[in-house]
C-alpha positions as CSV (number, residue, x, y, z in Angstrom):
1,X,-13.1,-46.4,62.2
2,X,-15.0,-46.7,59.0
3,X,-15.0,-43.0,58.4
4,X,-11.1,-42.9,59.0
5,X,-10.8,-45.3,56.7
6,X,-13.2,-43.7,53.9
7,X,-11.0,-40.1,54.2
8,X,-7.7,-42.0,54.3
9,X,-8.8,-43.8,50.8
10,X,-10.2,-40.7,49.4
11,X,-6.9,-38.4,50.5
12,X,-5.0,-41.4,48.7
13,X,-7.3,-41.3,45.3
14,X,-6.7,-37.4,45.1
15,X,-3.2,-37.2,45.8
16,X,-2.5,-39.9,42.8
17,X,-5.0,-38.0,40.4
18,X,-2.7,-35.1,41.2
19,X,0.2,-36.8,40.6
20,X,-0.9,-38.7,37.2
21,X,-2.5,-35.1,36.2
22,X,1.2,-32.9,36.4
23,X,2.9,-36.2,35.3
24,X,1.0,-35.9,32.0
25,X,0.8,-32.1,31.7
26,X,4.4,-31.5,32.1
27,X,6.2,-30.6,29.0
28,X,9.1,-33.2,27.9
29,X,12.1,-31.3,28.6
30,X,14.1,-33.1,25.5
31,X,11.9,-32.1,23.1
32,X,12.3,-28.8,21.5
33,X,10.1,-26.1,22.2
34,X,8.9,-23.6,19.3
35,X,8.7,-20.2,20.7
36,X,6.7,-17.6,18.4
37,X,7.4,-14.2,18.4
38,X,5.0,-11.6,17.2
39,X,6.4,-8.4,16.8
40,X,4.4,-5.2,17.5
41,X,3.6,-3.4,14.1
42,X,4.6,-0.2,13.5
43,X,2.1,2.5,13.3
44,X,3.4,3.2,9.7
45,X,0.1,4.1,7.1
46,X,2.1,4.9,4.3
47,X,5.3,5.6,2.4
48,X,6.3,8.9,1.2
49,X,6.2,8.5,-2.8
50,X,9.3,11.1,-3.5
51,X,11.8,10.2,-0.5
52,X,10.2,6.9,0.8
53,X,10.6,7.7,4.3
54,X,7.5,5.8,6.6
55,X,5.1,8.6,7.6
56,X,3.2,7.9,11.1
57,X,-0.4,8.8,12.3
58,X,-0.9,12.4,11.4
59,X,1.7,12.4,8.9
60,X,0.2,13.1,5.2
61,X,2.1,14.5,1.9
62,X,1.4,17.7,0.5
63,X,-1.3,17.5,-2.6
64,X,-2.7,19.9,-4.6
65,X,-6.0,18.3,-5.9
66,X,-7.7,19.6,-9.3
67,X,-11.0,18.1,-9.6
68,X,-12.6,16.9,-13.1
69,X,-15.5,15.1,-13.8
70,X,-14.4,11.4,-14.1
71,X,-10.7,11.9,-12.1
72,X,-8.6,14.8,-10.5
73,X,-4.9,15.5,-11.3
74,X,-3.5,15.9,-8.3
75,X,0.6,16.9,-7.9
76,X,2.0,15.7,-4.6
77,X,4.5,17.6,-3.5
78,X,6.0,15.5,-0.8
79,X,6.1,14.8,2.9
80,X,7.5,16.7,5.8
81,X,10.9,14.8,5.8
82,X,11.5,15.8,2.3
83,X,10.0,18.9,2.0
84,X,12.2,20.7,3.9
85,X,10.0,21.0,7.1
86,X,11.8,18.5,9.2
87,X,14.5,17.5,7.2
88,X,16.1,17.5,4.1
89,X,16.0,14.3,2.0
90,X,16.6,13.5,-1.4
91,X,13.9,14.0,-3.2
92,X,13.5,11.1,-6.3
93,X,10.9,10.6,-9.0
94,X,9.8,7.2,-9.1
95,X,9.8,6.7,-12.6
96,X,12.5,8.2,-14.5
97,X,14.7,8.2,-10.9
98,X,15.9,11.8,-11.1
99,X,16.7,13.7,-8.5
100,X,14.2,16.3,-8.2
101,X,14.3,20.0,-7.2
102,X,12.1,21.6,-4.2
103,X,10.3,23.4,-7.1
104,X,9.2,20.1,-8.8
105,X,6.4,17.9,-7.8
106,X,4.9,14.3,-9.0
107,X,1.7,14.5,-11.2
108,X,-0.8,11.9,-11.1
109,X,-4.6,11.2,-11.2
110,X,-7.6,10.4,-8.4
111,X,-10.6,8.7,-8.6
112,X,-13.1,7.0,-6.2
113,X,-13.4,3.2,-6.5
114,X,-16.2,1.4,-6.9
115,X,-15.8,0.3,-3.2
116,X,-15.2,3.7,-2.2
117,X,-11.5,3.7,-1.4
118,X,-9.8,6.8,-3.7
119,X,-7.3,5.3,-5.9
120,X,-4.3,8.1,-7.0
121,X,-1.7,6.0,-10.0
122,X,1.2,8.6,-10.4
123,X,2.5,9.3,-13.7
124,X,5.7,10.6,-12.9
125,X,7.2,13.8,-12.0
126,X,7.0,17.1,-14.1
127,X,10.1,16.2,-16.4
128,X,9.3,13.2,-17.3
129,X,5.6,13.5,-17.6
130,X,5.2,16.4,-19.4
131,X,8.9,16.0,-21.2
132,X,9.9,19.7,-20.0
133,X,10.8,21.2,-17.3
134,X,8.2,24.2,-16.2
């Protein structure tokens, strides 16, 4: 009888742990619920300097690099999208905001930081930078 007894208390104790442990677990239902969203991020790694379209993984503009001592001049001639390859965009100097020919290209120096990273500052394109056209 005594054992009966002992599993009949001990069935009660669990079953009103259970029911105190859901009761104060549940969510309130009137109280508003905040529900973040992370969106995935693109695999963009830059932007294209002449057209500004996003270039994916394997996507690069086309340099020419002329190496100095202390910095190289480099003239980028633009990405895939704008340089005719896989589409035809309009093709804008980020300085002076002229429209640019396929002939014409951006001018602008390289150089290693001190942390290693290479730094390129663009000057503008051919017209405005040198202040003729070539």
């Amino acid at each position: 009888m005594d054992t009966i007894l002992t599993l009949t208390l001990i069935l009660i104790f669990t079953i009103v742990t259970m029911l105190l442990y859901l009761y104060f677990t549940r969510k309130n239902p009137g109280e508003k619920q905040s529900i973040t969203i992370t969106e995935k991020p693109l695999l963009e790694f830059t932007t294209c300097l002449l057209c500004g379209s996003h270039l994916q993984k394997g996507e690069r503009m086309k340099t020419d690099v002329y190496r100095g001592k202390n910095y190289s001049v480099v003239h980028i001639t633009g990405c895939p999208w704008c340089n005719g390859n896989r589409g035809n965009r309009t093709r804008i100097c980020p300085q002076c905001k002229r429209e640019l020919p396929m002939d014409k290209y951006l001018v602008g120096k390289m150089w290693k930081k001190d942390n290693g990273k290479i730094h390129v500052q663009v000057s503008g394109c051919v017209l405005c930078t040198y202040g003729k056209q070539r």
